[in-house]
N, C-alpha and C positions, 0 to 999 in steps of 0.2 A: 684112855686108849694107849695102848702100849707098843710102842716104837720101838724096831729091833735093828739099828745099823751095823753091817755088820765090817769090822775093819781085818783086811786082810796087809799081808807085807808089801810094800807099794801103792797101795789104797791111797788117793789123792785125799787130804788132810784138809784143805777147804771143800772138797763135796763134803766130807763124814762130819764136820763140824759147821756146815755150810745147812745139810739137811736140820741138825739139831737145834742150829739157831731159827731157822724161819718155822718149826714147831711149835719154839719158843714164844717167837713174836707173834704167833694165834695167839696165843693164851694171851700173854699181856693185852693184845689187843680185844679181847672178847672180857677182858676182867675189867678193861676202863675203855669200851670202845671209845671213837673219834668223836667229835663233834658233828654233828647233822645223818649220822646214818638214818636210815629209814627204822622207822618206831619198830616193825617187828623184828628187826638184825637185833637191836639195842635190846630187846629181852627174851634174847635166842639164849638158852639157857645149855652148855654141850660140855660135856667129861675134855677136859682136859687131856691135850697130850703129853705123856710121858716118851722119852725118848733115853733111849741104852747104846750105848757104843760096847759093841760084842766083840771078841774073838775067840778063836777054839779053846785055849786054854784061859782066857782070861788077863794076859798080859801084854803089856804095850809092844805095839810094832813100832815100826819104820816107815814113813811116808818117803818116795822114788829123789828126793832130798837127805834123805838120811835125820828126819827130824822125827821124835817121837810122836805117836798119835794114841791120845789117852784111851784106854778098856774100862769100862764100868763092871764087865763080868766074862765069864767064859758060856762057851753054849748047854754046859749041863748045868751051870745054876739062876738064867738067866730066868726061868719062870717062863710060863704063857706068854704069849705075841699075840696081837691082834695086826700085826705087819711087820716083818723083814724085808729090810731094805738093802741093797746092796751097790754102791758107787764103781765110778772111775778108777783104774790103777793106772802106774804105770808100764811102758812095754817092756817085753826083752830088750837083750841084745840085737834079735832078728826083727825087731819092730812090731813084736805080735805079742796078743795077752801073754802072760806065762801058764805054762802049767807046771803046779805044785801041790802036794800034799795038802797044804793048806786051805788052798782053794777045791780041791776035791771034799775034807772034810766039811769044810761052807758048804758046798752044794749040796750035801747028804742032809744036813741042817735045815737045809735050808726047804727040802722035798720033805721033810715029817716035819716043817711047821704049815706046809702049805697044805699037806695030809691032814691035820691035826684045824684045818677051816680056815688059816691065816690067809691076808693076802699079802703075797709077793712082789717084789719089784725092784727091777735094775735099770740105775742109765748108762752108757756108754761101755765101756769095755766091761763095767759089773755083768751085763747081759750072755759073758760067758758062762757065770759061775750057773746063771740059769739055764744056759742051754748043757751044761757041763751037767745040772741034777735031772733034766730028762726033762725040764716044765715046758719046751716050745715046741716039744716034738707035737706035728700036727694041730699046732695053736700060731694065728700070727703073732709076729712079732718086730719090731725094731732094733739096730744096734747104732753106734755114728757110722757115717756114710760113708768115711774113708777104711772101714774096716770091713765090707759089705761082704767082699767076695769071698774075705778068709773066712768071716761066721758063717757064709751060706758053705764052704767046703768042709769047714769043722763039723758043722752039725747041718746034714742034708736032708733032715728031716720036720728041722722047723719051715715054716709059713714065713720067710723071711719078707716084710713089703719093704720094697725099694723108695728110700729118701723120707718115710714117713718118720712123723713128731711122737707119738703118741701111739703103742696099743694096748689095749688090752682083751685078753679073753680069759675066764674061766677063773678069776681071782689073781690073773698073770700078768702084770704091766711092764713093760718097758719103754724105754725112752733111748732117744738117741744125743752124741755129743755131750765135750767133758765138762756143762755147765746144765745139762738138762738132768739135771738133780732136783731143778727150781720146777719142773714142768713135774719129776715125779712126786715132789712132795704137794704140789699142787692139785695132783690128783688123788693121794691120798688123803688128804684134805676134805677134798670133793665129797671122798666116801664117806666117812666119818663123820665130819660134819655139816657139812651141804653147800650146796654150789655159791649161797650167798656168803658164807664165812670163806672159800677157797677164794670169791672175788673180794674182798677184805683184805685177805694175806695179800695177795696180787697188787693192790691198790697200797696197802701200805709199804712194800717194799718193790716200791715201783716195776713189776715187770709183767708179762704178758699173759694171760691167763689162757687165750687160745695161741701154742707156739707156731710160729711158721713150719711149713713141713723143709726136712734137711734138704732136700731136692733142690731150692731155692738155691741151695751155700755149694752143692756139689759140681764141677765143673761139665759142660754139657758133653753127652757120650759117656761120663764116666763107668756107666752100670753096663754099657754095652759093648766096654773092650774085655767083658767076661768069657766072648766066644766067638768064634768067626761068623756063626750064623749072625749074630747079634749083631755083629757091623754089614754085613752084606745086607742085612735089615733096614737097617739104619739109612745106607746108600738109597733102597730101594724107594722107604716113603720119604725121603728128606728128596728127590730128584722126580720121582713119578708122578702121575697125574694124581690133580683134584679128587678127592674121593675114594679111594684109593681102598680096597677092600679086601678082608681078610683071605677069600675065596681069591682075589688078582694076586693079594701077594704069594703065599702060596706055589702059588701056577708059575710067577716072575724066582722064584727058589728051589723050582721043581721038583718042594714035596705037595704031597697030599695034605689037605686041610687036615686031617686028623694029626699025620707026624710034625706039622707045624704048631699045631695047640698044645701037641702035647712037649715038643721041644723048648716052647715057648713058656709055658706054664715052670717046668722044671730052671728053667735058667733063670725068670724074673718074677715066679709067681705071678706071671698076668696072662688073660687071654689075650691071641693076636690083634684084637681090634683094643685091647688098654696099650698095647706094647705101638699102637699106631698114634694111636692119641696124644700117647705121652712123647715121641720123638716131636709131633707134631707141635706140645708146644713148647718142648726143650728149644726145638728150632725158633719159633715164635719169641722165644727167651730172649736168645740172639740180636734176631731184628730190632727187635722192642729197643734196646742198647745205643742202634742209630741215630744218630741227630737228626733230626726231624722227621722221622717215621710214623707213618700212621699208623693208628690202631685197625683199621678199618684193609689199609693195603696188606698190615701185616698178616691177618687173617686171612685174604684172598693166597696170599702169598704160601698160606701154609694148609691151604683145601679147604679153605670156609668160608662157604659164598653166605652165611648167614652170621650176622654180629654175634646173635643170642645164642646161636650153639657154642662158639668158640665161645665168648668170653664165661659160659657155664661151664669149659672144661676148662675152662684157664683158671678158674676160681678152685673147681675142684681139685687142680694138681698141686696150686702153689699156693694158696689160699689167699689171694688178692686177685681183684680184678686189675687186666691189663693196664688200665689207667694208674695206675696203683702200682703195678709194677714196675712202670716206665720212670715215677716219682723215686719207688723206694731203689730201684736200681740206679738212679741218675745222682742219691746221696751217697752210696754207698763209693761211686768211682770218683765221686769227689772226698771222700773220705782216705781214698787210697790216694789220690795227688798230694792230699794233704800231710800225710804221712811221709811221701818221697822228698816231698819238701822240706820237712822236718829233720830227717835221716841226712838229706844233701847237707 
């Protein structure tokens, strides 16, 4: 299988050799698998990946260091892809992707290899160069979280989902954050060789095979200071009654359910009642964080007279159960004391 990274000027230098190494270490690990895998991993027989560090002409860039990042070839002699992949760069000046020539020639590349059958894929700010060749218009997609608003203004025509890890559609993957490089080649993986060699790479290079969704890491409200309505939304189910319904909210904003679905859809790609769920347990997020909070109050707290609804949307948004997130949130603020302490 042939691997096509492709390195632009600023291209972060551990994604583009970060993706090539964990390629790497399939193969090795499928040529001499572990001790104790399961008898049919152990004579799972799969084409090796090949993997190519690309740019347009073929010669070394610059990583946002100023430090070279090796080219194996440029994009006319590179041969057939069975995958282009595209990473992290760094920002502007203005703190946003750049746009360059460069990166416009990648994306032209980058749509006649995905013409041509290939599957595509970017994580974090790479996910302009895709939205730059036209591949998200009307497909979901992901970028990192702290870049949400500028990709959904740049290109107002992608599927943009708020805080997620992982999409794909249509042979089109991205990925969010400047280390979910590990989540795209783990899905590429996936493809290629199948879910049990993806949880192998996962397992030998110790990391997560399902990622948490970005939502988790983004601070609570952040996606909903994108627009006035959004925070007078926000007010309205984080303070209103229990129960609280798309037809009430509506009515409390004094549009019409139609001009609310559909303002609603365009700002967050969600319908009214995901855009309710979700503040419900951003909020929920919050409480949870309290020293001695119940699981149980917190849900009443946030319009859920029943455990099993809420903690099935609480699974679904963040991907742990409450219980779960009270642990992983309660390591995490101990990690940041530990830190200040160290800094002091």
């Amino acid at each position: 299988m042939r691997i096509a990274i492709i390195a632009l000027e600023g291209s972060l230098m551990s994604a583009i050799t970060g993706l090539a190494d964990l390629f790497w270490m399939t193969n090795q690990a499928l040529r001499s698998p572990p001790a104790g895998l399961p008898p049919a991993l152990n004579r799972r027989v799969c084409n090796e990946f090949e993997t190519l560090i690309v740019s347009a002409d073929g010669k070394a860039l610059r990583d946002p260091q100023g430090r070279l990042i090796p080219v194996d070839a440029g994009f006319d002699n590179v041969g057939p892809c069975d995958a282009v992949l595209v990473t992290g760069m760094g920002l502007g000046p203005d703190r946003l992707p750049p746009t360059s020539e460069s990166l416009t020639r990648a994306a032209r590349w980058v749509n006649v290899n995905h013409q041509q059958g290939a599957l595509v894929g970017a994580a974090c700010a790479g996910t302009f160069v895709l939205g730059e060749a036209g591949l998200l218009n009307s497909r979901r997609c992901t970028t990192t979280w702290w870049l949400h608003h500028v990709f959904k203004q740049r290109f107002p025509k992608a599927l943009l989902a708020w805080g997620s890890a992982v999409e794909v559609q249509d042979r089109v993957v991205t990925t969010g954050g400047p280390l979910s490089w590990v989540d795209l080649a783990l899905y590429v993986i996936r493809v290629f060789a199948g879910s049990d060699v993806a949880k192998l790479t996962a397992d030998i290079s110790v990391t997560d095979s399902l990622p948490l969704p970005q939502s988790v890491y983004a601070p609570r409200g952040f996606i909903n200071n994108a627009d006035p309505l959004l925070l007078e939304t926000e007010q309205i189910i984080r303070h209103g009654k229990p129960g609280l319904t798309a037809v009430e909210l509506a009515k409390a904003l004094n549009v019409s359910e139609r001009t609310l679905h559909r303002r609603v859809r365009s700002l967050t790609n969600e319908s009214p009642k995901e855009l309710i769920t979700r503040i419900r347990i951003e909020t929920a997020c919050v409480l949870l964080q309290v020293p001695g909070a119940s699981v149980k109050q917190v849900a009443l707290n946030c319009g859920y007279s029943e455990d099993t609804s809420f903690r099935r949307a609480f699974i679904q948004l963040t991907g742990m159960t409450p219980a779960d997130y009270k642990r992983w949130s309660k390591g995490r603020a101990f990690e940041d004391v530990e830190a200040g302490t160290i800094e002091d």
